[in-house]
C-alpha positions, 0 to 999 in steps of 0.5 A: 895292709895300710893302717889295720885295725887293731882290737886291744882286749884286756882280761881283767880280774881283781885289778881295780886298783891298776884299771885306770892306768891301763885302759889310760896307756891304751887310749893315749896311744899314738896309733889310733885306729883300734877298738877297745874290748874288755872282759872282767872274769866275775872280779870280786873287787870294785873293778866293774866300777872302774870299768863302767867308767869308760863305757862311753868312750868311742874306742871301746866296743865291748864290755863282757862281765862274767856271770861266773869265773872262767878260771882261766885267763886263756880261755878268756884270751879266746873268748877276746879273739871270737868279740874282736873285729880287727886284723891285728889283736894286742892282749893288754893284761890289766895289770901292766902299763905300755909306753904311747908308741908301743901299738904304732911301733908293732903295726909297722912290722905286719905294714912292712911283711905281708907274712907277718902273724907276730911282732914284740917289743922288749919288757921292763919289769917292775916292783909294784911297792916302790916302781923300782926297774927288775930288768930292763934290755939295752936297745937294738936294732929289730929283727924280723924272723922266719916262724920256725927259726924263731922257734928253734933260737927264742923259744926252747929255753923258756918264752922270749915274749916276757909279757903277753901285753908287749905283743901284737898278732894276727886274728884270723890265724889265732883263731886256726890254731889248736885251743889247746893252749887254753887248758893251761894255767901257767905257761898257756902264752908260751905255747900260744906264741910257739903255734903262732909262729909256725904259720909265718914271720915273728918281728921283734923291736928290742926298745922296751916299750912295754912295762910288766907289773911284778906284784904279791898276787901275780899268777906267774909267780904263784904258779911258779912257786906250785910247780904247775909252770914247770909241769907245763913247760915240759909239755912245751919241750916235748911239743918242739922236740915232736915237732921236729925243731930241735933234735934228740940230743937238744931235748935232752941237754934243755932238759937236764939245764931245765931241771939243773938251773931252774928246779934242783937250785930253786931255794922257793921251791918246796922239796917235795914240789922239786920232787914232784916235778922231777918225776913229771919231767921223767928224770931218771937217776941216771939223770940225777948222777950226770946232773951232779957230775955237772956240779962237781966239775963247775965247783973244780972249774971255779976252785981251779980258776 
């Protein structure tokens, strides 16, 4: 594969205000060889006007307004790959922002492995009110990983790609996997990623090219504060515990650190959210007793040292 050409879809709803540093941080890309697609789902917003703007420009091929809101941004991620022309396809959400060698730094890894199907790079969170930095990584080496250790090491404990907009992948297996990601609301990547993977190589640069905006109206946040992200995940573990990448005493012990860490100490989460979810995840009270045994003896660990 010498120089593949890659289409960049960016699904957009209600980002006006971010559009134009987005689709600027695309097209001032070191990496050249690319196609631009861009799907609004029926914003309510001015973003079709920031749109039309760049209607004209060589790099974009394709501009798809919806007639009416497809409630999922899944299903237009689908609706990307069946437009898209390229080998390669790169989701750059509409609302983040990327360094200029962010898509040449990916293209290198399918260049190099033949059974590459997925390369990231690191993310940068940031505050939308005042640009200050949530998380940032210390720079490594990259890795190159065989699918279904990538799997085993990255994705059990919650989703290594933070940001879909800092990965790369190939279209024709997007298109062979199950759509079943595309009935999620939240968690959809998650899976997205975990199917990918299966079919060959995930590459992994650890500089943090890609910069992911953390803001009021951010979905993950929301869907986080309802419990749906939660109910999802759970879905996921069962799917990698079926699947035979971890084994029963693994799923069990992801699923009480699950439960302990993120749900039980959440102080955003509504009680009767926690307890809704606790029962979508099938805990039991036996559960709930070896959960609380747990805390207890991390309080007289603390107390003792």
């Amino acid at each position: 594969m010498i120089d593949p050409f890659v289409s960049v879809i960016i699904p957009n709803y209600n980002h006006a205000k971010y559009l134009d540093e987005r689709i600027q941080s695309i097209l001032k890309q070191t990496y050249q060889n690319f196609e631009l697609i861009i799907l609004d789902d029926k914003s309510t917003d001015n973003s079709v006007e920031v749109i039309n703007k760049y209607q004209d420009n060589p790099h974009v091929s394709c501009v798809v307004v919806n007639k009416e809101n497809s409630g999922s941004t899944f299903k237009q991620w689908h609706k990307g790959f069946e437009i898209a022309k390229g080998e390669l396809i790169w989701v750059a959400e509409s609302d983040d922002i990327c360094k200029i060698e962010l898509l040449e730094t990916l293209v290198q890894f399918f260049i190099k492995d033949p059974k590459c199907v997925l390369a990231y790079t690191e993310s940068v969170f940031f505050r939308d009110s005042d640009g200050e930095l949530i998380r940032t990584h210390d720079d490594k080496d990259s890795e190159l990983y065989e699918g279904k250790d990538f799997i085993s090491t990255k994705m059990i404990n919650g989703n290594s790609i933070a940001n879909a907009s800092s990965a790369l992948f190939r279209r024709s297996v997007a298109l062979s996997i199950d759509k079943q990601y595309t009935n999620y609301k939240g968690a959809g990547d998650r899976l997205f990623w975990i199917e990918i993977a299966e079919q060959g190589n995930v590459g992994v640069d650890y500089h943090s090219l890609n910069y992911y905006r953390v803001h009021e109206y951010n979905s993950t946040k929301r869907n986080y504060s309802e419990g749906i992200n939660q109910k999802e995940d759970y879905k996921i573990l069962n799917y990698i515990f079926h699947k035979g990448y971890i084994t029963k005493n693994q799923f069990r012990k992801s699923k009480l650190d699950y439960v302990r860490f993120r749900i039980l100490t959440n102080e955003n989460l509504d009680y009767h959210i926690k307890k809704d979810i606790c029962r979508f995840w099938e805990i039991t009270i036996f559960d709930k007793l070896y959960i609380e045994f747990l805390n207890l003896l991390d309080i007289a660990k603390y107390k003792l040292g």
